[in-house]
C-alpha positions in Angstrom: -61.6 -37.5 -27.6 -61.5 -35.1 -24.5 -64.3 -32.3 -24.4 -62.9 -29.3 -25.5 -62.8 -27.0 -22.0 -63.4 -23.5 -22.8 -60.3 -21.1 -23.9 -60.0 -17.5 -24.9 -56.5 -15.9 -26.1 -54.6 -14.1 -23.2 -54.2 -11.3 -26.2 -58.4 -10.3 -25.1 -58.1 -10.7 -21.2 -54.6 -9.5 -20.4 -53.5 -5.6 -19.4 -50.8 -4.6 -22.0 -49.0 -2.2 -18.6 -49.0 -5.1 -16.3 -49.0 -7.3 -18.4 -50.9 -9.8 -16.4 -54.2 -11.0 -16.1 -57.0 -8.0 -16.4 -58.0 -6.7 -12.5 -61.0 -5.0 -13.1 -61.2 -4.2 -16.2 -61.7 -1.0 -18.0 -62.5 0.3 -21.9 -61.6 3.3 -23.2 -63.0 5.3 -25.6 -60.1 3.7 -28.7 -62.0 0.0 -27.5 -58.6 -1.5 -26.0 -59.1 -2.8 -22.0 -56.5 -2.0 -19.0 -56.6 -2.3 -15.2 -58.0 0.3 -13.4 -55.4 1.0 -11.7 -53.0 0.6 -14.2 -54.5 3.2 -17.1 -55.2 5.4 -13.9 -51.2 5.6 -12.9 -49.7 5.7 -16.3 -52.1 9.1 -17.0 -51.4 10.4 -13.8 -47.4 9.5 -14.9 -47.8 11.0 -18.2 -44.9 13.9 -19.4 -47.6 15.0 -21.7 -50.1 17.5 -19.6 -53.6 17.6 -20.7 -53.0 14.9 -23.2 -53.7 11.3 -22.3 -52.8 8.6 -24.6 -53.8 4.5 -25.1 -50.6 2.3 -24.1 -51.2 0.6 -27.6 -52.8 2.8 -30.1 -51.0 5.9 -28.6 -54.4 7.4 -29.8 -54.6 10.9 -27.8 -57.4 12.6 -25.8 -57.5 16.0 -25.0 -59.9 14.9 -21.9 -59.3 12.8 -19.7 -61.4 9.8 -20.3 -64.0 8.3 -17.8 -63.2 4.8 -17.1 -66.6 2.6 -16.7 -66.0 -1.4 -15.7 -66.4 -3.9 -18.3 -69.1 -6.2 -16.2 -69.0 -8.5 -19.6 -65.3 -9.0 -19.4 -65.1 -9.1 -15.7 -68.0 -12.0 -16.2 -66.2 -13.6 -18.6 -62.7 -13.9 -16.8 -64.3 -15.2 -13.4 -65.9 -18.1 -15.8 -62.5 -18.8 -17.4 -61.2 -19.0 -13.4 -63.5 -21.0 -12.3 -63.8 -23.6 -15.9 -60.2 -25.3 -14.7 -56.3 -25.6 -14.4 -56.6 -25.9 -18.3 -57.2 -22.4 -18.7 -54.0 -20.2 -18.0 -55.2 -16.8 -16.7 -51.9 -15.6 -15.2 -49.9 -15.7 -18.3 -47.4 -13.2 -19.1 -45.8 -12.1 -21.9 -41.9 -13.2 -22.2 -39.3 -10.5 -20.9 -35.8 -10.6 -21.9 -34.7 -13.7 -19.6 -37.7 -15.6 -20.9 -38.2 -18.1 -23.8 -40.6 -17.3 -25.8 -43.4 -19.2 -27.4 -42.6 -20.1 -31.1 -46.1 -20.2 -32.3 -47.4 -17.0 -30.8 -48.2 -14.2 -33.3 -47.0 -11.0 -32.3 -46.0 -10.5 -29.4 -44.7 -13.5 -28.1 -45.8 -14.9 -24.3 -43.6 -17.3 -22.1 -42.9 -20.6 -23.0 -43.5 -23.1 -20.2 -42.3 -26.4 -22.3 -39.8 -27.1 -24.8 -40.6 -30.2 -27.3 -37.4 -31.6 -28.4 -39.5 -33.8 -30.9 -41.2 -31.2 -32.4 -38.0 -28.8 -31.7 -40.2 -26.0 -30.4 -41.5 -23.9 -27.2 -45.0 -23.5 -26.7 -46.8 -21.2 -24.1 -49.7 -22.9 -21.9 -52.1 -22.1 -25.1 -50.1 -23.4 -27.1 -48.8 -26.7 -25.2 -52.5 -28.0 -25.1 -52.6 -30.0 -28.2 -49.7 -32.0 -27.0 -51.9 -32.7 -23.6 -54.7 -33.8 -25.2 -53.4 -35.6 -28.4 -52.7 -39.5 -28.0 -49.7 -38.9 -30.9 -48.7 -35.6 -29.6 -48.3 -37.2 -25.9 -45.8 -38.7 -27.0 -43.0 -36.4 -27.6 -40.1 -35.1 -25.5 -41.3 -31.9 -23.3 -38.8 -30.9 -21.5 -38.1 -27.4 -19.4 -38.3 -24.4 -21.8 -34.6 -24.2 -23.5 -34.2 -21.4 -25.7 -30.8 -22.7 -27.3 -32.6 -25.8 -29.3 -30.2 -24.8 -32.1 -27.4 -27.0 -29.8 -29.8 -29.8 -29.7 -29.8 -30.3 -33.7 -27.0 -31.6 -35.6 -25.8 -29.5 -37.9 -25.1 -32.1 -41.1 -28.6 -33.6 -40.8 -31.0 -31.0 -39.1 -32.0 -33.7 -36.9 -32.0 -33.9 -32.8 -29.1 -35.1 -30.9 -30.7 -38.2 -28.9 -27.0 -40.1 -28.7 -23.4 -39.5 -27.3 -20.4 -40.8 -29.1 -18.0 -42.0 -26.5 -15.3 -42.2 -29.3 -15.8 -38.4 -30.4 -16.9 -37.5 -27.3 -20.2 -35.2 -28.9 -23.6 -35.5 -29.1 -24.7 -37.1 -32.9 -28.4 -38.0 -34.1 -29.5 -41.2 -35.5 -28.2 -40.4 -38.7 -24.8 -39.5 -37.8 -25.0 -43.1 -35.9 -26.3 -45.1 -38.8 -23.4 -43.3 -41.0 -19.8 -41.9 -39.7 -20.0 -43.1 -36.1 -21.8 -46.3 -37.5 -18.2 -48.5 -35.6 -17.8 -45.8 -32.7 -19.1 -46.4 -28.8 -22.3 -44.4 -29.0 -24.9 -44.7 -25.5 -27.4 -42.7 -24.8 -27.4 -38.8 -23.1 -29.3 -40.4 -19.6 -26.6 -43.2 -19.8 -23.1 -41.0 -20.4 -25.1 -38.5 -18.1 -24.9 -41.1 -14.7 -21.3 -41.7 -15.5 -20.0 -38.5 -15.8 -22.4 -37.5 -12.5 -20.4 -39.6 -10.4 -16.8 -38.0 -12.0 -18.9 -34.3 -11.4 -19.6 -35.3 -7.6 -15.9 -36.2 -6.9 -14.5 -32.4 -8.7 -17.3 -31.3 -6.3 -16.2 -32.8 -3.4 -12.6 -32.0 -4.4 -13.6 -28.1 -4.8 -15.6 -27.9 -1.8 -12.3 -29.2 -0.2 -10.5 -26.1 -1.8 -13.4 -23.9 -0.8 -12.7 -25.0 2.5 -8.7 -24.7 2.8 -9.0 -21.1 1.0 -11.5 -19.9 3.7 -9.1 -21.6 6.4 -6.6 -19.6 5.1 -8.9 -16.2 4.9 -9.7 -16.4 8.2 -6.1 -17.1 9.3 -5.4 -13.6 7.2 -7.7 -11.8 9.0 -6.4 -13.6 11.7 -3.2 -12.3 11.2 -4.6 -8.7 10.2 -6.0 -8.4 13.6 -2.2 -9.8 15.4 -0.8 -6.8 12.8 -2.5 -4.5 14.4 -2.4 -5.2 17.8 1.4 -5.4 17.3 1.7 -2.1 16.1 -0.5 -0.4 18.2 1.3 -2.1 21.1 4.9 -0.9 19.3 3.7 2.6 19.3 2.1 2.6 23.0 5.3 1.6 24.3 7.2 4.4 22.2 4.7 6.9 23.3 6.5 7.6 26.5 10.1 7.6 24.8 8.4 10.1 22.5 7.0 12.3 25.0 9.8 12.0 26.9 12.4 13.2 24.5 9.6 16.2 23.9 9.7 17.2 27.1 13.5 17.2 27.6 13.8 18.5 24.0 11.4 21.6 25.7 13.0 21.9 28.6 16.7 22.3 27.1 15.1 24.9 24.9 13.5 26.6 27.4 17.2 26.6 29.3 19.1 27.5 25.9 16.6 30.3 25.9 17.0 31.7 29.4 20.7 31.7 29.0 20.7 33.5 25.0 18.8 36.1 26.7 20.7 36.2 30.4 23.7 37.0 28.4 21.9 39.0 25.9 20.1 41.3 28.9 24.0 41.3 30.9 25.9 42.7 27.5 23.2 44.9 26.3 23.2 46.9 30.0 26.8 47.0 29.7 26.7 48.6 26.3 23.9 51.2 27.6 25.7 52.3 30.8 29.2 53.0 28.3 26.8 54.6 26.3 26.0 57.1 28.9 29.4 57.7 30.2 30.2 58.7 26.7 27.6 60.8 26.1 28.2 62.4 29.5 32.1 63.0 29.0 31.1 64.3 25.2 28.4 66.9 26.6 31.8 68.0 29.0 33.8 68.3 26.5 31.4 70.0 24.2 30.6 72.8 26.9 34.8 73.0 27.4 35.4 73.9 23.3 32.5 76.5 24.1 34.6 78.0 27.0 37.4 78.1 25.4 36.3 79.8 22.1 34.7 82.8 23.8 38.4 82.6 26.1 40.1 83.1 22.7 37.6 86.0 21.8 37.6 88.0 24.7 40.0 91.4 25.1 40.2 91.5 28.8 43.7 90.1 28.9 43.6 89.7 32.3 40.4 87.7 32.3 42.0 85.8 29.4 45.0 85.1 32.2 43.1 84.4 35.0 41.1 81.3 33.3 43.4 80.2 30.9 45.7 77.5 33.6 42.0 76.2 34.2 40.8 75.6 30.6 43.7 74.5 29.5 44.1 71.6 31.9 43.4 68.4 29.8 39.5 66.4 31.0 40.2 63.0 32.4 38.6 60.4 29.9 37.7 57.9 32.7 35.9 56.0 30.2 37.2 53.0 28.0 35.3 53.7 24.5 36.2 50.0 23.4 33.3 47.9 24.6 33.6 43.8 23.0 30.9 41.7 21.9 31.2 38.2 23.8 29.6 35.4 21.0 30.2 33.0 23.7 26.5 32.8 24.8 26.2 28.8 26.1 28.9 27.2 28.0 30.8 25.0 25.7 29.7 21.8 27.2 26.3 22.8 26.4 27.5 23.6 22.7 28.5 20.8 22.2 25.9 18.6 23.7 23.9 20.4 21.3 25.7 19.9 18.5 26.0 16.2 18.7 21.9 16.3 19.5 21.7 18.1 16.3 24.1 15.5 14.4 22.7 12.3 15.4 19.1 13.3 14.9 20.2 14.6 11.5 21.5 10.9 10.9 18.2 9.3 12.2 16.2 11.6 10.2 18.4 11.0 7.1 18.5 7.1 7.5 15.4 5.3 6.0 15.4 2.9 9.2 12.2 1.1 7.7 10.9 0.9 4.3 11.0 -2.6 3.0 8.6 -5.3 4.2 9.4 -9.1 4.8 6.7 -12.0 4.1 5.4 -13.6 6.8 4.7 -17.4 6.7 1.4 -17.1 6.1 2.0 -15.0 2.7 0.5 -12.0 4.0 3.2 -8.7 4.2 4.1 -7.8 7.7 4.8 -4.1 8.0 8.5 -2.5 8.0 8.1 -1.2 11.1 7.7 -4.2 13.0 11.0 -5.6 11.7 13.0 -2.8 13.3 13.4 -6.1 16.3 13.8 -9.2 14.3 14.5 -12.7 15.4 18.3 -13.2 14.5 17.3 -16.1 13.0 15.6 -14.6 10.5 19.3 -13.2 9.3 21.1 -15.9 9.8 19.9 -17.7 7.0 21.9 -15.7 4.6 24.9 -15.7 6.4 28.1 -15.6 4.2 31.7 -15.5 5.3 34.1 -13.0 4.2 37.8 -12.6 4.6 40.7 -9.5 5.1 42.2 -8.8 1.7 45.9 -8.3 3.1 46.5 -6.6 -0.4 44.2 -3.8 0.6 45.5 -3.2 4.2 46.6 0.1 5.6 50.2 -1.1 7.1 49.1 0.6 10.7 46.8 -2.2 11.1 47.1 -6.3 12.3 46.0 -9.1 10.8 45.7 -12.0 13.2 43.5 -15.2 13.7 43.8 -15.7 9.7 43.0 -12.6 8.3 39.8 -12.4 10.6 40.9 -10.1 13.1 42.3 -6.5 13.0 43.6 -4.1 15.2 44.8 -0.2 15.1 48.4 0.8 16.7 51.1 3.5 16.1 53.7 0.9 15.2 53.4 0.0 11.1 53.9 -3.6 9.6 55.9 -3.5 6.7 53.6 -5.0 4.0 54.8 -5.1 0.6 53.4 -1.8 -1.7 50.5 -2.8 -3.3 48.0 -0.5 -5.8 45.1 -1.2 -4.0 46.1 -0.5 -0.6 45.1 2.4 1.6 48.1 4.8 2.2 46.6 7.1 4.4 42.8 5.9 5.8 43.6 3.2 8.2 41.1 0.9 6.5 40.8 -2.6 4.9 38.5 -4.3 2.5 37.2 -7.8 2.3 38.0 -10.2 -0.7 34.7 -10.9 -1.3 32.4 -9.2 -3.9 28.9 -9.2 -3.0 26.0 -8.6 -5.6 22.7 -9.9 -6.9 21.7 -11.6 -3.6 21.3 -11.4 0.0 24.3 -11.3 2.6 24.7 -11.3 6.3 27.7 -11.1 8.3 28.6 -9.8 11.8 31.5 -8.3 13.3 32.6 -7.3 17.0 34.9 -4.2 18.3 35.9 -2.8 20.9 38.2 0.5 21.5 37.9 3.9 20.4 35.6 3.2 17.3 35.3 1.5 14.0 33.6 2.3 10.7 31.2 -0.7 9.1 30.5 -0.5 5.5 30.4 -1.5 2.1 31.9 0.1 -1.1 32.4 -0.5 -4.9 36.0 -1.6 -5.6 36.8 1.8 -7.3 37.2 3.6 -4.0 40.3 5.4 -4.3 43.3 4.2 -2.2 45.9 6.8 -2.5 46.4 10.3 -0.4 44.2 12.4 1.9 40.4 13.1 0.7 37.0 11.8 1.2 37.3 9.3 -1.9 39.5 7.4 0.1 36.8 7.3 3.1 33.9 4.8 3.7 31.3 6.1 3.8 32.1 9.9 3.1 31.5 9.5 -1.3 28.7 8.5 -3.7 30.1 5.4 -3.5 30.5 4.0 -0.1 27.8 3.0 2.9 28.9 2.8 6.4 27.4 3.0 10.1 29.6 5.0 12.8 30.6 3.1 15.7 31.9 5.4 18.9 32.5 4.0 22.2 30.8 7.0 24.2 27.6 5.8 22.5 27.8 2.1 23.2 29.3 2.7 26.6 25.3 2.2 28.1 25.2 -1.3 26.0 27.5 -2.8 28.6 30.9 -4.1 28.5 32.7 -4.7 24.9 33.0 -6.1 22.1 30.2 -5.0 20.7 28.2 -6.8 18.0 26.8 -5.0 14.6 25.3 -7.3 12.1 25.5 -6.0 8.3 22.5 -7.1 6.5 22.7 -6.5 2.3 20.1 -6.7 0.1 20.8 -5.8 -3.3 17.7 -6.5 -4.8 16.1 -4.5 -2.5 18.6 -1.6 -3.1 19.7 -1.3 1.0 22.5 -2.4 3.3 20.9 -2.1 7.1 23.2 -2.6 10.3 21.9 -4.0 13.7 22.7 -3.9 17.0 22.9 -7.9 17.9 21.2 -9.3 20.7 18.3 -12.2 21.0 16.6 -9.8 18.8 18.0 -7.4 16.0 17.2 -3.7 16.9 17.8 -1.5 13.7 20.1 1.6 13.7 20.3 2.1 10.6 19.7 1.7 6.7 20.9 3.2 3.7 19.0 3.1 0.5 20.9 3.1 -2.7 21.0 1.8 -6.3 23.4 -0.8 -6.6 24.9 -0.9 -10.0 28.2 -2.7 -9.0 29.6 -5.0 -7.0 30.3 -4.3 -3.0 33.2 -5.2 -0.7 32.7 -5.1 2.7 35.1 -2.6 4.8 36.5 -1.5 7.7 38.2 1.5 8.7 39.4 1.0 12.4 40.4 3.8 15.0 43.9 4.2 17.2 43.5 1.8 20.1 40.9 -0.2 18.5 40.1 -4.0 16.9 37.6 -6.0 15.7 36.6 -9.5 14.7 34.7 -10.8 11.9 32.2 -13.6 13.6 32.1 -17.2 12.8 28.4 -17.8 11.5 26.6 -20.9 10.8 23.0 -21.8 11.8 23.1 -21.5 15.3 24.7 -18.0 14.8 28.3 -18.7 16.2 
C-alpha cells in the first residue's frame, strides 16, 4: 500500500473572498483566516461605516481589527506546496458553470473527475482513493459531467455502457440481457467511430454552406458599395440640371419681378400726376364758388355788373377724371410660358415617378430611383398584346392594319350604334381586361397629340363631361402626349411604353429608347379590371407595337 502523503482540507487553508488558496494569511479576532489583502479591501468596501464584519460569521467590530500573520499557517501551507502534486493547494470552490463535488460537505468545491462506475464527481480530495486503490483504479473517470442522470437507465438505475442499433438509444446490461436481448446492440466507442465519419461529411457539407453564404455576403456588400456609387454618380450628374433650372428659375423671377414693379412704378406715377391735376382744378374751382358767393352778396350793383361776364364764364376741366387700371402686367407670351412652367411642375410634383423597388439578381433590393433608366429588357418580359375594340370607337377615328392602328380626321366612318361607344371624346378602348398581374405594351404617334391610359370598363361613353375622359375621373390613368414637348426628341413617331403593375397598385409610362427613362407614374388601388385607351387628337395617329422578345 502507498504511504499516505500528507493532506489537510482546502476548508482550513483556503480564503472564503477569493476563494483560493490563503496568501498570507491572517486571523481575526472571531478565529476565521483571510488574505491580507482580501479582509483589507472588503473593510475598506464595506456600506457599513465604523462597523467591520467577518465574511463568514458576519460577527461585527466596532474597531477595526489589527490583522497579525499566521506564521503557523503560512508554515504549514509552504509544507503542503512543497510535500507533492498530491496535494491540491489551488482548489476552488465550484461557481455556477462548475460541477460540483458530490462528497463534499457544505459548501461544495469543483469536481475535476466524473466516475461513471461509481456514478459520482469527486474534487482532487476526494478523487484520491480511486488513485491509490488497486479496486478503485479501476473504474471509469471520465471529464467532470454534471448530467450523470442521462448516463443511467431509467427502468434499471444502472449505467448506459451499450447502444442499441435497432432502437437507436443507449441501454445498460440489463436492458441487453432483457428487451433488446435479439436487437443489434455495440458498444458507445464502436457506434461513436461510425457515426464520426457521417459527422465529418455534415461538416464538410456545412463548411461548404459556410462558404457559399459568405460568397454571397461579400457579393452583397459588393453590391452595397455598386448601389451607392450608382446613386451618388445619378445625383452628381443631376446636380448641374438642378442648379441649372435654379438659376433660370431665379433669374425669370428676378425678370417677372422687374417687370410687376416697372408697370407697377409707370401706373402708380400716372395715377399721382391725375391726382394733382384734380386737386389743382378743385382748389380753382373752390376759390371760384367763394367769388361768386360774396358776388351774389354784394349791393354795389355796378360792381356786381362789372365782374359778373367774368365769373360766370364756365372753368375748362382740362383734366380726364377716369384713370384705368391696366392688369396686363407681363407680356402674354411670358404668361403663358409661366403658366405651362407652373402646370408641368405641378404634374412632376404630383406624379410619384419612383416608389417601388425591383430585385436585383443577386436578391438584394436595388433602389427606385435607379430604375427611373431601365434596360427595356427588363419590360419586355411581360409584354402582352392588345387589340382596338371597334365596338368602343368614336366614329371620327380609323381603324387600319387590323384594328392596330388609329387615326383622327374630320370625316366620320359610319359605324353601327353601339352602347359602349364614345359619342363625343374621340377615344377608343382595347378589348383586353388587364388585372392581377403584370402588363407591358408600347404604342407610337405622331401628330398633334394623343392621350395613353388605362380605365375601368364603367367609364361613361355618352355626352360631353369629364366621366367620358381618360384620365380626367377617379377612374381613369393617362400620360399627356403634345407634340411641342417631344418636338426636341427628334423626328416622329414617338414611342411611350405603358408598364402595369397591379399588384403593386401603379401604371408608369416611359419614354422608349435603349433605356426606359420614366415620365411618369400613377399610384392607385386597383379594385377592378383595366382596359387600355386611347383618346387621339385632330391630325393625329398611332400604332400599337408588335412585341416579342427582341422588343419588335
Amino acid at each position: 500500500m502507498a504511504a499516505a502523503r500528507p493532506s489537510l482540507s482546502a476548508d482550513h487553508y483556503s480564503c472564503s473572498v477569493c476563494l483560493d488558496v490563503l496568501k498570507k494569511p491572517v486571523t481575526i479576532p472571531c478565529g476565521h483566516n483571510y488574505c491580507l489583502d482580501c479582509i483589507n479591501d472588503y473593510w475598506d468596501q464595506s456600506d457599513s461605516v465604523g462597523v467591520y464584519l467577518c465574511p463568514q460569521c458576519r460577527r461585527s467590530f466596532n474597531v477595526r481589527p489589527e490583522l497579525n500573520r499566521n506564521t503557523i499557517l503560512t508554515e504549514i501551507i509552504e509544507k503542503l506546496k512543497a510535500a507533492g502534486s498530491d496535494v491540491a493547494l489551488s482548489q476552488s470552490y465550484a461557481g455556477p458553470e462548475d460541477v460540483p463535488c458530490d462528497v463534499c460537505p457544505g459548501r461544495k468545491r469543483r469536481a475535476v473527475k466524473t466516475c461513471l462506475t461509481c456514478m459520482a464527481s469527486y474534487c482532487e480530495s476526494h478523487l484520491q482513493p480511486h488513485r491509490e486503490f488497486e479496486a478503485l483504479k479501476k473504474h471509469k473517470l471520465v471529464e467532470p459531467n454534471g448530467n450523470l442522470e442521462e448516463k443511467i437507465c431509467e427502468k434499471h438505475l444502472r449505467a448506459l455502457e451499450v447502444f442499441c442499433r435497432t432502437d437507436g438509444t443507449c441501454v445498460c446490461l440489463l436492458c441487453v440481457a432483457t428487451e433488446h436481448k435479439s436487437h443489434d446492440t455495440v458498444t458507445p466507442e464502436e457506434e461513436r467511430a461510425g457515426r464520426q465519419c457521417q459527422l465529418a461529411k455534415v461538416n464538410e457539407k456545412l463548411r461548404r454552406r459556410i462558404k457559399e453564404k459568405e460568397k454571397r455576403l461579400v457579393d452583397i456588400k459588393e453590391s452595397i458599395v455598386k448601389i451607392q456609387r450608382s446613386a451618388e454618380k445619378e445625383l452628381q450628374e443631376h446636380e448641374e440640371t438642378f442648379t441649372f433650372l435654379i438659376q433660370t428659375i431665379e433669374t425669370l423671377r428676378s425678370v417677372v419681378i422687374e417687370k410687376v414693379r416697372d408697370h407697377e412704378r409707370r401706373e402708380v406715377r400716372k395715377a399721382k400726376e391725375l391726382m394733382e391735376q384734380l386737386e389743382k382744378k378743385i382748389k380753382d374751382l373752390k376759390k371760384r364758388d367763394t367769388e361768386l358767393a360774396e358776388l351774389s352778396q354784394t349791393e354795389d350793383h355796378i360792381h356786381f355788373l362789372q365782374n359778373y361776364p367774368s365769373l360766370c364764364v364756365p372753368l375748362s376741366d382740362g383734366v380726364s377724371s377716369n384713370i384705368t387700371v391696366n392688369s396686363d402686367f407681363l407680356p402674354e407670351t411670358l404668361k403663358k410660358n409661366l403658366s405651362d412652367l407652373k402646370r408641368q411642375l405641378k404634374e412632376m410634383s404630383g406624379g410619384e415617378f419612383v416608389k417601388s423597388s425591383e430585385t436585383s439578381g443577386l436578391g438584394v433590393t436595388t433602389p427606385s430611383y435607379l430604375l427611373m433608366n431601365m434596360s427595356r429588357n427588363s419590360f419586355l418580359q411581360y409584354a402582352c398584346q392588345i387589340t382596338l375594340d371597334l365596338n368602343t370607337v368614336h366614329r371620327r377615328l380609323q381603324l387600319t392594319e387590323q384594328g392596330t392602328r388609329v387615326m383622327c380626321s374630320e370625316i366620320e366612318i359610319p359605324y353601327p350604334d353601339h352602347p359602349e361607344r364614345f359619342d363625343w371624346c374621340t377615344q377608343v378602348l382595347c378589348r383586353e381586361a388587364l388585372s392581377g398581374s403584370r402588363y407591358y405594351w408600347e404604342v407610337e404617334w405622331s401628330g398633334d397629340g394623343v392621350v395613353i391610359g388605362v380605365t375601368y370598363k364603367g367609364i361613361k361613353r355618352k355626352g360631353k363631361s369629364d366621366e367620358c375622359c381618360i384620365g380626367s375621373n377617379n377612374i381613369s390613368w393617362r400620360l399627356l402626349c403634345f407634340a411641342p414637348n417631344w418636338v426636341k426628341e427628334g423626328p416622329p413617331p414617338y414611342r411611350v411604353g405603358v408598364f402595369l403593375d397591379c399588384p403593386a397598385g401603379t401604371v408608369s409610362f416611359y419614354k422608349v429608347t435603349d433605356t426606359m427613362t420614366l415620365l411618369f407614374k400613377h399610384r392607385a388601388s386597383f379594385k377592378e379590371p383595366l382596359y387600355p385607351g386611347f383618346r387621339i387628337k385632330l391630325n393625329s395617329n398611332m400604332k400599337i407595337c408588335p412585341l416579342n422578345s427582341s422588343g419588335r
